[in-house]
PyMOL Python script that loads the backbone (N, CA, C, O; Angstrom):
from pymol import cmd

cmd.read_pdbstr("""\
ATOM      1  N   UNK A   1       0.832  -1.181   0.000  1.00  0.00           N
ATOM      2  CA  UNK A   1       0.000   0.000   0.000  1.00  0.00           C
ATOM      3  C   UNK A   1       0.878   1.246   0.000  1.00  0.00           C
ATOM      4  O   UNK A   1       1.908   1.285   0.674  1.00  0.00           O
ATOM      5  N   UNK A   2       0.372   2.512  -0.942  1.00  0.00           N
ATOM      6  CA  UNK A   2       1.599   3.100  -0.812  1.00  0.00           C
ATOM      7  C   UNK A   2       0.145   4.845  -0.169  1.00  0.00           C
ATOM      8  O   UNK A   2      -0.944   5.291  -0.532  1.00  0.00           O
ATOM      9  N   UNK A   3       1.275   5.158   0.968  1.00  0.00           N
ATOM     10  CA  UNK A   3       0.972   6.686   1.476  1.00  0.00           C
ATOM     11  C   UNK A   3       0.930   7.661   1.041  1.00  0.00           C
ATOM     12  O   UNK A   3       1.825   8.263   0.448  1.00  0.00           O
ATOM     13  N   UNK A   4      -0.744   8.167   1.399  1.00  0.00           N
ATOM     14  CA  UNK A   4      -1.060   9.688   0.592  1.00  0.00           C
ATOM     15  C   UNK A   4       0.114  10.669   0.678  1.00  0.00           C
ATOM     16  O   UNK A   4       0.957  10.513   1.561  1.00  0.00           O
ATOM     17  N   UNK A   5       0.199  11.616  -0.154  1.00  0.00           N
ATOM     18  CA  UNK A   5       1.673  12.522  -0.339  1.00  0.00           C
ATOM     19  C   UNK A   5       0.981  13.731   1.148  1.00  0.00           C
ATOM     20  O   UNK A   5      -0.109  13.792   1.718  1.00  0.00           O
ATOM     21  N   UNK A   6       1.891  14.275   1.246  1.00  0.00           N
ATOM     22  CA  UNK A   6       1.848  15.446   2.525  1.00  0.00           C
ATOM     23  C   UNK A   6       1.522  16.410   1.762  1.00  0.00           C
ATOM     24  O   UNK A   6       0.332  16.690   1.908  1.00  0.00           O
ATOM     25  N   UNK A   7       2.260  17.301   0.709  1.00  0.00           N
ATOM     26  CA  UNK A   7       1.984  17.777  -0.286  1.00  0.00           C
ATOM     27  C   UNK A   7       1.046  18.138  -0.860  1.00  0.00           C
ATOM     28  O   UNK A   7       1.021  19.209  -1.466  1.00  0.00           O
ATOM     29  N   UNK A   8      -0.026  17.249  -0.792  1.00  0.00           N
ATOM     30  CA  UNK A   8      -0.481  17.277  -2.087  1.00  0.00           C
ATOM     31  C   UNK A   8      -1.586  18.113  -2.071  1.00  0.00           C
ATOM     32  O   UNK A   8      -1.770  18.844  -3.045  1.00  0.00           O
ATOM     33  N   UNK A   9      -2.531  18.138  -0.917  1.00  0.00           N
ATOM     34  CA  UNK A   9      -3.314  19.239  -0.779  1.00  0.00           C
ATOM     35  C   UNK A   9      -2.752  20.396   0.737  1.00  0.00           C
ATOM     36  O   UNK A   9      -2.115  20.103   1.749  1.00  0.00           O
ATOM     37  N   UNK A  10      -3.395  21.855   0.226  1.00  0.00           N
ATOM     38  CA  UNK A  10      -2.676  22.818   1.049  1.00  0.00           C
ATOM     39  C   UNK A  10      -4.047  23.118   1.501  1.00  0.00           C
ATOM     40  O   UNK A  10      -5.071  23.278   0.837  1.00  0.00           O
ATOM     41  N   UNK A  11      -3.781  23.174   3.222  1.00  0.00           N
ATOM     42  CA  UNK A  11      -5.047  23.808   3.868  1.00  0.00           C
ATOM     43  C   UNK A  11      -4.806  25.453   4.029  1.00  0.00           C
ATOM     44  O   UNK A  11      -3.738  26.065   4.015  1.00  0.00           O
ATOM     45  N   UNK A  12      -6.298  26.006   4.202  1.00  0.00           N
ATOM     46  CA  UNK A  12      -6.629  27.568   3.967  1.00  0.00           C
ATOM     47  C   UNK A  12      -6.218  27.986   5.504  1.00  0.00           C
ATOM     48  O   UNK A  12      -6.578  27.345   6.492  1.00  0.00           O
ATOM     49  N   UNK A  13      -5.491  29.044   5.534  1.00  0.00           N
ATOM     50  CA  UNK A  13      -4.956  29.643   6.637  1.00  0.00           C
ATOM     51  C   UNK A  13      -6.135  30.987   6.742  1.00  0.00           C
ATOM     52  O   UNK A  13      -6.058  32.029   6.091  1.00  0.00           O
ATOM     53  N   UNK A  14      -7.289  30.607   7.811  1.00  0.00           N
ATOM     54  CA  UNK A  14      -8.500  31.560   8.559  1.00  0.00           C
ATOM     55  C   UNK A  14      -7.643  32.703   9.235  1.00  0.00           C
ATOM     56  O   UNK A  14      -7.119  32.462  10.323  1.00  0.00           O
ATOM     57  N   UNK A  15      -7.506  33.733   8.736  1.00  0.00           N
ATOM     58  CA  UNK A  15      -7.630  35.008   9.726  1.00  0.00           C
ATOM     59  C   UNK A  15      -8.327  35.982   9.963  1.00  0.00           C
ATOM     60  O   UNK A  15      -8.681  36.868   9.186  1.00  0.00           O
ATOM     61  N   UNK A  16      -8.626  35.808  11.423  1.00  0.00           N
ATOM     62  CA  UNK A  16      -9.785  36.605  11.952  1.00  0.00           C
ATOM     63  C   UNK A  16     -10.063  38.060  11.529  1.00  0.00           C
ATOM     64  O   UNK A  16      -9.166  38.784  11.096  1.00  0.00           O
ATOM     65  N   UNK A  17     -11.344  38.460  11.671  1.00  0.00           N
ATOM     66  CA  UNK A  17     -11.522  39.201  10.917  1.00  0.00           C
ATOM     67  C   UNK A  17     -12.001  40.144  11.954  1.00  0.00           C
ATOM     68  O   UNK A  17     -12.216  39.396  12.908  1.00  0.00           O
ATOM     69  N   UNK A  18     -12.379  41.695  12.434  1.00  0.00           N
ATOM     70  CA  UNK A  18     -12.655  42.364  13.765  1.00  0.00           C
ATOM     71  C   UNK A  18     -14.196  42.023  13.955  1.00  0.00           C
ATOM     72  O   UNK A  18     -14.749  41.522  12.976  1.00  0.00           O
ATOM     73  N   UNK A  19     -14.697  42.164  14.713  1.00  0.00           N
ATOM     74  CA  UNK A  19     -16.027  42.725  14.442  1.00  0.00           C
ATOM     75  C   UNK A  19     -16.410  43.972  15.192  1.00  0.00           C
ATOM     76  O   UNK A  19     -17.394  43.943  15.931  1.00  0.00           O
ATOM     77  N   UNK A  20     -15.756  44.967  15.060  1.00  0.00           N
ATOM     78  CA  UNK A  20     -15.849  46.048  15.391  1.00  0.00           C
ATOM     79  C   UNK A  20     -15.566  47.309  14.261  1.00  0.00           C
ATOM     80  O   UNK A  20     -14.594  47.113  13.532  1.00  0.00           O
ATOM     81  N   UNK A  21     -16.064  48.147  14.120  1.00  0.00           N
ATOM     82  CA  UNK A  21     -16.061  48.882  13.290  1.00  0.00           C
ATOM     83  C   UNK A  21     -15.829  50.331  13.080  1.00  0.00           C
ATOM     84  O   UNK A  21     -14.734  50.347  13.643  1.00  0.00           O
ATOM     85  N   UNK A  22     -15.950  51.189  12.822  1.00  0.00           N
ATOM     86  CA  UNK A  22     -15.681  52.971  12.821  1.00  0.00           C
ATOM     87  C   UNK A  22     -17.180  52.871  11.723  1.00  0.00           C
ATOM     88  O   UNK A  22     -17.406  52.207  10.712  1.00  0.00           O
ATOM     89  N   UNK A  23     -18.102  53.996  12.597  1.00  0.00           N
ATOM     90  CA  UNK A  23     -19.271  54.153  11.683  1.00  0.00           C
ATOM     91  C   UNK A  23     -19.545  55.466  11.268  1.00  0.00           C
ATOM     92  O   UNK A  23     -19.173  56.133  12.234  1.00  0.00           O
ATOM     93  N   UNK A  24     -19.940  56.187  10.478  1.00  0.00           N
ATOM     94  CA  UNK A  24     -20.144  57.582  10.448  1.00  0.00           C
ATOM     95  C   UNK A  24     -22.076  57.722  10.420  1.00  0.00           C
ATOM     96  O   UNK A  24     -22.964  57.309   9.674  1.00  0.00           O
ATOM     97  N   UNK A  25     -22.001  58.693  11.918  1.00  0.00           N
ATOM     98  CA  UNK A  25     -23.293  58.997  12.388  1.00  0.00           C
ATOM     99  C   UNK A  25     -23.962  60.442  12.076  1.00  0.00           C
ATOM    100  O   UNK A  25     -23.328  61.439  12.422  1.00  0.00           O
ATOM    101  N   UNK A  26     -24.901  60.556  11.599  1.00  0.00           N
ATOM    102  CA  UNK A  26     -25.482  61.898  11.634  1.00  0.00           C
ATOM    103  C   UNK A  26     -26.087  61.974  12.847  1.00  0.00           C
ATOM    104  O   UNK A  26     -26.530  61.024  13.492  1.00  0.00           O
ATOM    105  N   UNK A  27     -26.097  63.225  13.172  1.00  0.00           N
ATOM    106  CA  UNK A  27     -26.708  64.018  14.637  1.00  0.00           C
ATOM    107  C   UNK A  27     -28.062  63.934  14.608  1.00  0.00           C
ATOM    108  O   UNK A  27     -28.468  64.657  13.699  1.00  0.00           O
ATOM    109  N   UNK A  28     -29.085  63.313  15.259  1.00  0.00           N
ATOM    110  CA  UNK A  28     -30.629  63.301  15.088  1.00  0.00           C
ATOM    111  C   UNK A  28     -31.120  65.052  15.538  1.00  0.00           C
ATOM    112  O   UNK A  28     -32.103  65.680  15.143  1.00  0.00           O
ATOM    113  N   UNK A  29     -29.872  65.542  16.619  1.00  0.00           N
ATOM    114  CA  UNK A  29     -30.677  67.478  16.747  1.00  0.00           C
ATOM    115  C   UNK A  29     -30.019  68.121  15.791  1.00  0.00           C
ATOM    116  O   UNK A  29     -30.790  69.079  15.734  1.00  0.00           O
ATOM    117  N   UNK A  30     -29.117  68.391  14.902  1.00  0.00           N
ATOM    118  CA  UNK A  30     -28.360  69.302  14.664  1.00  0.00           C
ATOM    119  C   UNK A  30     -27.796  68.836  12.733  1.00  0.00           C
ATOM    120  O   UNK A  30     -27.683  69.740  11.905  1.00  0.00           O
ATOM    121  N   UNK A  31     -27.539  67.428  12.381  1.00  0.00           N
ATOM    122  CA  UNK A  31     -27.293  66.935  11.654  1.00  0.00           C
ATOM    123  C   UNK A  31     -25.997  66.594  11.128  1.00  0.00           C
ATOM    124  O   UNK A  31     -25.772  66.046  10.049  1.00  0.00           O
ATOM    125  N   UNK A  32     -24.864  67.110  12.310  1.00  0.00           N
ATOM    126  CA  UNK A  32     -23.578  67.316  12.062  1.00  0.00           C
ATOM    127  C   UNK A  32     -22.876  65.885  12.214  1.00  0.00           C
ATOM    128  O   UNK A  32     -22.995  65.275  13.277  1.00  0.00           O
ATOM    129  N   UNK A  33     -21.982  65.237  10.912  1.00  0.00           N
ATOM    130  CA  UNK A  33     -21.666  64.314  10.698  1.00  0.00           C
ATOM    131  C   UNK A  33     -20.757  63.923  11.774  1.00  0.00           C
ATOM    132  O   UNK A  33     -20.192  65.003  11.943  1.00  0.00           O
ATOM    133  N   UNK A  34     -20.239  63.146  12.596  1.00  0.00           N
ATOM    134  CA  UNK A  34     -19.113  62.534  13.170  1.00  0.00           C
ATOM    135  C   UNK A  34     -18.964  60.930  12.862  1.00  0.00           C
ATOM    136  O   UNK A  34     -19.889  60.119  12.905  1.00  0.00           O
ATOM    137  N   UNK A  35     -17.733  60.678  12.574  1.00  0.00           N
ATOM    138  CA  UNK A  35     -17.088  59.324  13.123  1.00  0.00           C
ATOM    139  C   UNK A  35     -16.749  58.680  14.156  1.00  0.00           C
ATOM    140  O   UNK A  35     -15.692  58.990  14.705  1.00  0.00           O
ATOM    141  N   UNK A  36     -17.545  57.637  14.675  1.00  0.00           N
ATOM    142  CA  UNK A  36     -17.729  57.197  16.127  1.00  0.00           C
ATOM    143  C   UNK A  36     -17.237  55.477  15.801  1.00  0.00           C
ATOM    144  O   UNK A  36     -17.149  54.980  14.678  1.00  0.00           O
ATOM    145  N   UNK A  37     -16.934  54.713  17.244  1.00  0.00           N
ATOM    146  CA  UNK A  37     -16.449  53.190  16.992  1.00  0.00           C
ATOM    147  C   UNK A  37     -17.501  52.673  17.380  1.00  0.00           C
ATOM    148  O   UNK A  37     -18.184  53.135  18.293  1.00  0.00           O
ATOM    149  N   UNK A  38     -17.813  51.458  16.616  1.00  0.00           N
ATOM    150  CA  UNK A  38     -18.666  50.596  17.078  1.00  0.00           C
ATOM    151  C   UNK A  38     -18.951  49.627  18.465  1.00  0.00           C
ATOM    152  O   UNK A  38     -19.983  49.267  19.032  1.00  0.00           O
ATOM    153  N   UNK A  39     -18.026  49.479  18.621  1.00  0.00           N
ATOM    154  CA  UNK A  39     -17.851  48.850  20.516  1.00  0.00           C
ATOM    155  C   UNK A  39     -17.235  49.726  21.246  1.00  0.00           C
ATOM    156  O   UNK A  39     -16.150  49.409  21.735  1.00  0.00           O
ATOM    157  N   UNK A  40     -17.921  51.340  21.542  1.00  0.00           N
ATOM    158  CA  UNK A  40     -17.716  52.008  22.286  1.00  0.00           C
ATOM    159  C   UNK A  40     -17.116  51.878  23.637  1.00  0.00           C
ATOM    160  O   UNK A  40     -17.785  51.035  24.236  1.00  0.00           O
ATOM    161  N   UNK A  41     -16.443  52.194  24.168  1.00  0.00           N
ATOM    162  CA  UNK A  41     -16.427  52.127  25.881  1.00  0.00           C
ATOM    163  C   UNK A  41     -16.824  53.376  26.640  1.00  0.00           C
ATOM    164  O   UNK A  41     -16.926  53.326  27.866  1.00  0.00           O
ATOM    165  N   UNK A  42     -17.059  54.514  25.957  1.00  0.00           N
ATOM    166  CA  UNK A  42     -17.402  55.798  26.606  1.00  0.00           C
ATOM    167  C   UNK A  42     -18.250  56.826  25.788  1.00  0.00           C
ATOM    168  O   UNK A  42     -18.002  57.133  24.622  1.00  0.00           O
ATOM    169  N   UNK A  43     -19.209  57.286  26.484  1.00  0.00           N
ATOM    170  CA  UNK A  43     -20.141  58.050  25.796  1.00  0.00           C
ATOM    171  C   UNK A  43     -19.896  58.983  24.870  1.00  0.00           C
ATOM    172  O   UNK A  43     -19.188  59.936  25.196  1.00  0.00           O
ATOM    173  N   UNK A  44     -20.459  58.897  23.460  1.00  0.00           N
ATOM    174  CA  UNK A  44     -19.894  59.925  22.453  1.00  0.00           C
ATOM    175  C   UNK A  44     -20.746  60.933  22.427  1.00  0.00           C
ATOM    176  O   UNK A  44     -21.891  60.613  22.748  1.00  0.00           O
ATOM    177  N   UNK A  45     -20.525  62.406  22.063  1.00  0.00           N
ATOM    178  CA  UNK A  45     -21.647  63.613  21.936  1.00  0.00           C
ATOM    179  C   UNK A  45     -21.300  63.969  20.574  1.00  0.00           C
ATOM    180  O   UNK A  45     -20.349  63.486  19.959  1.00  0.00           O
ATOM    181  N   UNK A  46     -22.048  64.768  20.163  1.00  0.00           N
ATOM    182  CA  UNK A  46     -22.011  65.783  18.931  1.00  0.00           C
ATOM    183  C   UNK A  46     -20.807  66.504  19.320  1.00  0.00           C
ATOM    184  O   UNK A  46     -20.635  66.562  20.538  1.00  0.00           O
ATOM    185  N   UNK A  47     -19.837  67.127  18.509  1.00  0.00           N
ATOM    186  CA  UNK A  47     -19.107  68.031  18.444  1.00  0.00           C
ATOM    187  C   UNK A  47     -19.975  69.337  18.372  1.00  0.00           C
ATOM    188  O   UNK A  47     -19.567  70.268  19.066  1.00  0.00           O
ATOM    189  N   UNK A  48     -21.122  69.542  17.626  1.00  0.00           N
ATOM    190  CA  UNK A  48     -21.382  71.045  17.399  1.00  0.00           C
ATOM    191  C   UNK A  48     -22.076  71.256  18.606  1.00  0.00           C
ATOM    192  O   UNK A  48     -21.717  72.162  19.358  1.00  0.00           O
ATOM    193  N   UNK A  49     -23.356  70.275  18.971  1.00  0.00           N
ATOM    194  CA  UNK A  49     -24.361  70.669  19.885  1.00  0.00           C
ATOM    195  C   UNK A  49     -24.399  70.058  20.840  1.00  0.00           C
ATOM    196  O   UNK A  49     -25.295  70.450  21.587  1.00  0.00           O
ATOM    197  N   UNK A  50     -23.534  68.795  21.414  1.00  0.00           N
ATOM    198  CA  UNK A  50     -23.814  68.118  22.454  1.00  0.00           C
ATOM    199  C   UNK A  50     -24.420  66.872  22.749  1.00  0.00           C
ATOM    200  O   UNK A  50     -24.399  66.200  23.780  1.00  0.00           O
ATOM    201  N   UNK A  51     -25.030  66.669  21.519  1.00  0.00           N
ATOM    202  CA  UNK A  51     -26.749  65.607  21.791  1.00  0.00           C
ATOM    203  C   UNK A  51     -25.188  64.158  22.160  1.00  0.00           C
ATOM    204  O   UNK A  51     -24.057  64.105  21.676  1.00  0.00           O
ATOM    205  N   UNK A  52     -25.917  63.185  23.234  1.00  0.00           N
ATOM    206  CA  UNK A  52     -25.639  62.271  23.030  1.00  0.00           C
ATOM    207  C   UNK A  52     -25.450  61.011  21.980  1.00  0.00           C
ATOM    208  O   UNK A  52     -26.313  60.136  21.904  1.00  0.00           O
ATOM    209  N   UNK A  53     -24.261  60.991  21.182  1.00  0.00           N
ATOM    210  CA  UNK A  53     -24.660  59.595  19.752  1.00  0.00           C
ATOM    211  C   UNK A  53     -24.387  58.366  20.138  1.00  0.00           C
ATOM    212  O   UNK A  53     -24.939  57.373  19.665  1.00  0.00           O
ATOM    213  N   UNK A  54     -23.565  58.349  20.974  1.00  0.00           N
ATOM    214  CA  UNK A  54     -23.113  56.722  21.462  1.00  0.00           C
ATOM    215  C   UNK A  54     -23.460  56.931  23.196  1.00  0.00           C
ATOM    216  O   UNK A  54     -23.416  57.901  23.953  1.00  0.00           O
ATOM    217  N   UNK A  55     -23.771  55.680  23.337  1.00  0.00           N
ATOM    218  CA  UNK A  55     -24.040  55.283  24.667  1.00  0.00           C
ATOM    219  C   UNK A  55     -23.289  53.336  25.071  1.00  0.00           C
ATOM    220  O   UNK A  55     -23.758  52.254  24.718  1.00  0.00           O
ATOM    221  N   UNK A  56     -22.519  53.523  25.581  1.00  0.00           N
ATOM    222  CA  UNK A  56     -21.600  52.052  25.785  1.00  0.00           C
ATOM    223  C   UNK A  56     -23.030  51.299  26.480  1.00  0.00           C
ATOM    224  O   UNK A  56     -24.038  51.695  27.066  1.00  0.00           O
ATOM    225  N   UNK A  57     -22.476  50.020  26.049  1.00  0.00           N
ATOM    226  CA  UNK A  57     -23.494  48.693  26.617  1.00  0.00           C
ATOM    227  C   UNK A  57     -22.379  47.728  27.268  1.00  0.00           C
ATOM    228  O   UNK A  57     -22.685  46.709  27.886  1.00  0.00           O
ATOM    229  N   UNK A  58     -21.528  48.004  27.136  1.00  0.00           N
ATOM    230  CA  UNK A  58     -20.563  47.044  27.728  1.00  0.00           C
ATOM    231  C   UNK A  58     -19.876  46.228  26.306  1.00  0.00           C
ATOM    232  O   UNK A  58     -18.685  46.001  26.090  1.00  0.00           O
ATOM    233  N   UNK A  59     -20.802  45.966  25.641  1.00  0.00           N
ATOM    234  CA  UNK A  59     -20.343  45.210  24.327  1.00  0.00           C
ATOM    235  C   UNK A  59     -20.052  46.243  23.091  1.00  0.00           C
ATOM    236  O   UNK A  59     -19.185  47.101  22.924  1.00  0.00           O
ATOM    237  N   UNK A  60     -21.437  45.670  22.093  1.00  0.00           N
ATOM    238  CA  UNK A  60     -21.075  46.554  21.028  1.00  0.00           C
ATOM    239  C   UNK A  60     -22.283  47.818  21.550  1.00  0.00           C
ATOM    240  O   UNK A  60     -23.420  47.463  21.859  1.00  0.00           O
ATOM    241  N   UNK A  61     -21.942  49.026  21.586  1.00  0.00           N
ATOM    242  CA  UNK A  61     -22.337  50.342  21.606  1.00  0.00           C
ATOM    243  C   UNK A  61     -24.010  50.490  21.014  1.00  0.00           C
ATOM    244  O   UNK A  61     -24.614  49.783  20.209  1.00  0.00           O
ATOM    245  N   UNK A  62     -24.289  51.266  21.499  1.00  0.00           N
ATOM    246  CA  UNK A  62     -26.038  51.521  21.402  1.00  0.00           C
ATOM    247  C   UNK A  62     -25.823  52.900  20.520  1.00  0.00           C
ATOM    248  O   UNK A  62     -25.469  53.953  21.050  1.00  0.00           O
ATOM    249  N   UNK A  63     -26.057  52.774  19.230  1.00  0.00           N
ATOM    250  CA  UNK A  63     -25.631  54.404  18.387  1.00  0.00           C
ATOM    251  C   UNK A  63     -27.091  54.575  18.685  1.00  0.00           C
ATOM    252  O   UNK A  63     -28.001  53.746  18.678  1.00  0.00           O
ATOM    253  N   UNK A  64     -27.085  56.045  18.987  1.00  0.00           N
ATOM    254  CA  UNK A  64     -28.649  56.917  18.946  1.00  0.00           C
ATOM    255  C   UNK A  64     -28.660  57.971  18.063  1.00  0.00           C
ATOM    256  O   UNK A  64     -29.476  58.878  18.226  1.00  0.00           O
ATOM    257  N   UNK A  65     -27.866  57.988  17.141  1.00  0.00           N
ATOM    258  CA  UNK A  65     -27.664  58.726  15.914  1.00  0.00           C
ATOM    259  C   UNK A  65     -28.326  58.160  14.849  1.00  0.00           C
ATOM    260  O   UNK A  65     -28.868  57.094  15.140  1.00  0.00           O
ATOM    261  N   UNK A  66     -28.487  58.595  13.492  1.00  0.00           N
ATOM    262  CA  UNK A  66     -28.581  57.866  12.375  1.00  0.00           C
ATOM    263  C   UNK A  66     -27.361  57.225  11.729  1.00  0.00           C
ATOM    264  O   UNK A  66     -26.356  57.912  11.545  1.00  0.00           O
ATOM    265  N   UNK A  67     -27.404  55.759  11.324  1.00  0.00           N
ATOM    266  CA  UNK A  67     -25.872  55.326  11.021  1.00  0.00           C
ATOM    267  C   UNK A  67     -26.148  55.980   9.149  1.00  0.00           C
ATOM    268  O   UNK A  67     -26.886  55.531   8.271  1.00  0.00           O
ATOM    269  N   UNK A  68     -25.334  56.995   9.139  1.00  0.00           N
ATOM    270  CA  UNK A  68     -24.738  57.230   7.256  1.00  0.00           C
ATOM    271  C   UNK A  68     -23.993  56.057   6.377  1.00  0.00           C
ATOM    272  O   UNK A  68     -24.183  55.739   5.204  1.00  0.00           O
ATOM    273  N   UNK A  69     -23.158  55.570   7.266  1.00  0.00           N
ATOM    274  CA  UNK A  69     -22.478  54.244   6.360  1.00  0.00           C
ATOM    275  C   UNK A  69     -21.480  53.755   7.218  1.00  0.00           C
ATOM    276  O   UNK A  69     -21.162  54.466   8.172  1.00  0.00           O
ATOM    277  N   UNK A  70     -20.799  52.418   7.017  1.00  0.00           N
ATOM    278  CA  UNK A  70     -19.973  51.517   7.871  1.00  0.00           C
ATOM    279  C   UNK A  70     -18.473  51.857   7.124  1.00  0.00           C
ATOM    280  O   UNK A  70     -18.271  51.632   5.930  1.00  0.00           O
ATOM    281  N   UNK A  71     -17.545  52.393   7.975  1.00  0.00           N
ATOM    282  CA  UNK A  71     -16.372  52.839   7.080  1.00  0.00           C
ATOM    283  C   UNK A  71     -15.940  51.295   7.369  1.00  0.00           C
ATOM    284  O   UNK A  71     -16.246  50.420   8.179  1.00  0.00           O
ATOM    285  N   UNK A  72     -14.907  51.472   6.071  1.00  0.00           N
ATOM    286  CA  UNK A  72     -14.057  50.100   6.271  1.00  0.00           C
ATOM    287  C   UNK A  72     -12.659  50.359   7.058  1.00  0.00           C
ATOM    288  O   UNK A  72     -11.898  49.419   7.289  1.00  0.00           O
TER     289      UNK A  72
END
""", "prot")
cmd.dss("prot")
cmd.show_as("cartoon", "prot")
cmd.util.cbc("prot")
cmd.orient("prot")
C-alpha cells in the first residue's frame, strides 16, 4: 500500500476578521456628521451641539444617531 503525499493538498490559513467597526453617524438634533467606533467604551456627543450619539453597553455600543455608512 503506498501513502497519501503530505503535499499534495494545502489547507486555507482563517484570519480573523474584527467585528468592530468605525461608523459615520449623523446628529438626530443638529445633523452634524461625526465618526464614532462601534464597541464604544465611553459616551460619544455631537461636536457642534452636544446631543448624546453613542451610549456604551458594555459590548457593542447603542448608536442613537442615524448610522450614514460603515467605514471600512
Amino acid at each position: 500500500m503506498s501513502m497519501p503525499q503530505a503535499g499534495g493538498r494545502r489547507r486555507k490559513i482563517l484570519i480573523p476578521q474584527p467585528r468592530s467597526r468605525f461608523i459615520l453617524v449623523t446628529c438626530p438634533n443638529c445633523g452634524h456628521r461625526q465618526v464614532v467606533f462601534s464597541h464604544s467604551t465611553f459616551p460619544a456627543r455631537c461636536l457642534s451641539c452636544g446631543e448624546l450619539l453613542v451610549k456604551p453597553t458594555g459590548g457593542k455600543a447603542q448608536i442613537l444617531g442615524k448610522i450614514e455608512r460603515i467605514l471600512a
